[in-house]
TIDODO-620142 format. One record per residue (C-alpha): residue in three letters; z negated, x, y. Coordinates in steps of 0.02 Angstrom, whole numbers, plus 50000, padded with zeros to 5 digits. Each point is the difference from the previous one (the first is absolute). Layout:
BEGIN
AlaZXY/...
***
This chain:
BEGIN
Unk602545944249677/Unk499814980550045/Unk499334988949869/Unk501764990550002/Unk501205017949986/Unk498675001749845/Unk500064981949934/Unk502335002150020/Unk499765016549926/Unk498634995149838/Unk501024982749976/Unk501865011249996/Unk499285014049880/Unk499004988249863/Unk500984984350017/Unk498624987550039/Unk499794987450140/Unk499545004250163/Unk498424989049986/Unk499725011149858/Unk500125013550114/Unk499104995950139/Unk498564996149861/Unk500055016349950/Unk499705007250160/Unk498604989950047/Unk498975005349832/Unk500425018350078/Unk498225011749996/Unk499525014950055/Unk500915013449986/Unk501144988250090/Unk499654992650165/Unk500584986050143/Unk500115002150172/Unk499904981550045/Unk500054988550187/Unk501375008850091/Unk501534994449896/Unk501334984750026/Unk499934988749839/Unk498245004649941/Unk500815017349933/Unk498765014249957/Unk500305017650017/Unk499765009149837/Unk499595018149961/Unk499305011949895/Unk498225007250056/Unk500545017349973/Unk501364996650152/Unk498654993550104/Unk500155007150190/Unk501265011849942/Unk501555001850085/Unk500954991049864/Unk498964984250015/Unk500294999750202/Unk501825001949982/Unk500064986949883/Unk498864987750096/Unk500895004750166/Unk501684993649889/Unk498854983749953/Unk499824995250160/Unk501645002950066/Unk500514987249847/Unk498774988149974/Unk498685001650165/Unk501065001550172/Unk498564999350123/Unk498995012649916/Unk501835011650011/Unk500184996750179/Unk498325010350019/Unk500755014949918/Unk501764998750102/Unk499014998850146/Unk498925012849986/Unk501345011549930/Unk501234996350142/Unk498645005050118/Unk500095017149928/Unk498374999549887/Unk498734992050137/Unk499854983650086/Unk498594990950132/Unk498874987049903/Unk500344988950147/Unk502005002049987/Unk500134998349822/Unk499984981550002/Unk501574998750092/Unk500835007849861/Unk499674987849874/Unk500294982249965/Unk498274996649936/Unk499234987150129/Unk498495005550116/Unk499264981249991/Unk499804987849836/Unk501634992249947/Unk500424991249844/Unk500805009649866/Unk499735015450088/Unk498955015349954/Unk498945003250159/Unk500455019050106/Unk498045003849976/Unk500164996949827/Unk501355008149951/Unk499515016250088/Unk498424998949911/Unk500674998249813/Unk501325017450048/Unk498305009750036/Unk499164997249864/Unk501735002449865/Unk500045016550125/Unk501574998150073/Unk499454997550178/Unk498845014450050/Unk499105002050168/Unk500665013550080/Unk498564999450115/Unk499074986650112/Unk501484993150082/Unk501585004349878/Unk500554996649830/Unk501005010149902/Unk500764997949810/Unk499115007849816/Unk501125018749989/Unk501054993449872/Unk500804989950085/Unk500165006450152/Unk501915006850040/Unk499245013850125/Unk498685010749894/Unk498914999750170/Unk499984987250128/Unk500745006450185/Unk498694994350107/Unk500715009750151/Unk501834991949984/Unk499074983549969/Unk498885001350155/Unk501605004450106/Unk501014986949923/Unk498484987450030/Unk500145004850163/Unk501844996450019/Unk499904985649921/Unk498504991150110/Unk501145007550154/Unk501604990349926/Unk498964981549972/Unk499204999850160/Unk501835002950080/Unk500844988149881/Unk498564988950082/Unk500275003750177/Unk501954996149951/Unk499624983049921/Unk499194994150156/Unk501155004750125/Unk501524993949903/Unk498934983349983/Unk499864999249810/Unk498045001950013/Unk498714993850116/Unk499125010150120/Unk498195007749945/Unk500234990849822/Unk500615014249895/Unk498725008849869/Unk500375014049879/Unk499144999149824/Unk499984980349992/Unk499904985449896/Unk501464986250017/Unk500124988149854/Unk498835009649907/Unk500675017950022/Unk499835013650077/Unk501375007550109/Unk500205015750108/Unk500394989450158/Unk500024981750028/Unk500034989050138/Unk500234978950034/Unk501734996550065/Unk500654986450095/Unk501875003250013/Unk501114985349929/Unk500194996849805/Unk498205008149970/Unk498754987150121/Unk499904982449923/Unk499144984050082/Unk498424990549959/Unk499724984750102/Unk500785011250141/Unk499085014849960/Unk500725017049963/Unk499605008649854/Unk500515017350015/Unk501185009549840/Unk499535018549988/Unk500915017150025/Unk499365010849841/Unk500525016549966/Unk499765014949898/Unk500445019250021/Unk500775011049884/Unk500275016950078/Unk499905018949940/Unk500904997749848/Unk501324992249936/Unk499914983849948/Unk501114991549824/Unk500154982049947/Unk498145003949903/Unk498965003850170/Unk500664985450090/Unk499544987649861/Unk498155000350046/Unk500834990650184/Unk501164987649917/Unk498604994949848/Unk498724995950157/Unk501194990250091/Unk500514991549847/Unk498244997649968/Unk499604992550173/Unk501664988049983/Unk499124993649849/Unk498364996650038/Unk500314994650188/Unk501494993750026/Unk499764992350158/Unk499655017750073/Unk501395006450096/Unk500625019949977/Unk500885011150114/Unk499785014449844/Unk500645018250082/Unk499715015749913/Unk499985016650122/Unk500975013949900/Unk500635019350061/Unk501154997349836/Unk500544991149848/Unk500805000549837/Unk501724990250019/Unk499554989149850/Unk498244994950081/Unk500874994750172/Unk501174989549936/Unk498564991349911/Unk498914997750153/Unk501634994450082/Unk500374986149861/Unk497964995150009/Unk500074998450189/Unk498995014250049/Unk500365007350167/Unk500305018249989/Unk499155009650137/Unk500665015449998/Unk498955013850127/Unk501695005650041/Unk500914985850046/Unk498554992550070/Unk499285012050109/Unk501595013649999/Unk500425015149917/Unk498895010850132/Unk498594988849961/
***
C-alpha cells in the first residue's frame, strides 16, 4: 500500500500521531521495502519482498497509481484500451506527461523510463510497448486487431485533416500527426487562424492551434478521456497565452464522459457524424 494508507492505518490501530507514523515507516528495513519517485506527496509504495513481482504486488501498485500517481495510470489505461499493445511513437499522445522540460512536470522520457525498470511497461518488441501480465486485462496482446485498428485510425486523422482544411479551421500543408504543441504531444495538430484563436503582435499574427487526439476501437468512459482534459489543463496552466481549439475524434462514448468533454469545451468529433454513417 502507499506510505500515507499505512501511516492512516498504523496512527488509527495504535493511537499515536501521524508524525509518529510516518516515523515509523521511514525506520522500515528489509523485509520491508519502498518503491519511491513516482508518487504525488512524496508517498512510497510499500510491500513485502515475498510479494515482489507477484501478481498481488502489481494489482496493488496498478491501484497506487490510479490513487496517488495519475500519469503513470494513464500508461496502463492506454495501453489496456488499445487491447494489450500500443506504438512507442503513439503512446505519448495518450498521456499528459510533457514531451519537452516544464516546471513541475515529470518529463514523457522519464516517466517511461522509471515504468520499465518497476516492470510495468514491457517492450513488446522494437517498435511497441505492451504492459507486465498482471496487469494486463487481455492475457495476450491482439496484435492483429491492433494493426487493423492502427490502420483505421491513421485513415480517420488524415481525413479529420483533410476536413479541417477545407472547412477552414486549419491551414493548408501545416497539419502534423504525432506533435508537440505547448509541450505535448498530440495525434494531430495544426496552427489556426480562424477568429477567437489568432492574436496580434505589433500587427503580426500569431497563430492558436487545432490539437486533437483519437480514441477509437473501444469504448471509451470518463477514465480514458482524462489523459485529454489533464493535458489541456496542463497546457492552460503553463501557457496561457496559447490558444486551443481541443477536439477529440471518437466512434463512441460513455454518456457520462461526453457530457464532461461537453462541460470542458472539447469538440466531439464523432466519425459518424463527421464523415457519415457509411463512412
Amino acid at each position: 500500500m502507499l506510505s500515507g494508507q499505512l501511516a492512516d492505518y498504523l496512527a488509527f490501530t495504535y493511537k499515536i500521531t501521524e508524525i509518529t507514523a510516518r516515523k515509523r515507516i521511514e525506520r522500515l528495513q528489509s523485509p520491508i521495502h519502498k518503491l519511491k519517485g513516482l508518487f504525488a506527496d512524496n508517498q512510497s509504495f510499500i510491500y513485502h519482498s515475498i510479494n515482489f513481482n507477484n501478481q498481488e504486488y502489481f494489482e496493488c501498485l496498478e491501484a497506487a497509481f490510479e490513487k496517488s500517481a495519475k500519469r503513470c495510470y494513464s500508461v496502463i489505461v492506454a495501453i489496456n484500451y488499445n487491447h494489450g499493445i500500443i506504438s512507442k511513437l503513439d503512446l505519448a499522445n495518450y498521456t499528459f506527461s510533457p514531451t519537452s522540460k516544464i516546471k513541475g512536470h515529470l518529463l514523457y522520457s522519464t516517466l517511461i523510463e522509471r515504468l520499465k525498470q518497476v516492470r510495468v511497461l514491457i517492450d513488446y518488441d522494437e517498435e511497441h510497448y505492451t504492459l507486465n501480465s498482471y496487469i494486463l486485462k487481455n492475457v495476450e496482446p491482439n496484435f492483429r486487431r491492433y494493426k487493423s485498428i492502427q490502420f483505421v485510425k491513421d485513415l480517420v486523422v488524415n481525413q479529420f485533416a483533410n476536413w479541417s482544411k477545407n472547412i477552414g479551421l486549419c491551414s493548408f500543408r501545416t497539419g502534423e500527426t504525432n506533435r508537440e504543441v505547448g509541450g505535448f504531444q498530440f495525434a494531430f495538430t495544426s496552427p489556426s487562424y480562424i477568429n477567437g484563436l489568432v492574436q496580434y503582435k505589433n500587427n503580426s499574427p500569431n497563430p492558436g492551434f487545432v490539437v486533437a487526439d483519437v480514441l477509437i476501437g473501444n469504448f471509451p468512459t470518463t477514465i480514458e478521456i482524462d489523459f485529454f482534459l489533464q493535458k489541456i489543463n496542463a497546457i492552460r496552466a503553463s501557457n496561457p497565452n496559447l490558444k486551443l481549439f481541443p477536439v477529440l475524434i471518437l466512434d463512441g462514448v460513455e454518456v457520462s464522459a461526453l457530457s464532461k468533454l461537453k462541460k470542458f469545451g472539447v469538440l466531439i468529433a464523432s466519425v459518424r457524424e463527421i464523415f457519415g454513417e457509411n463512412y
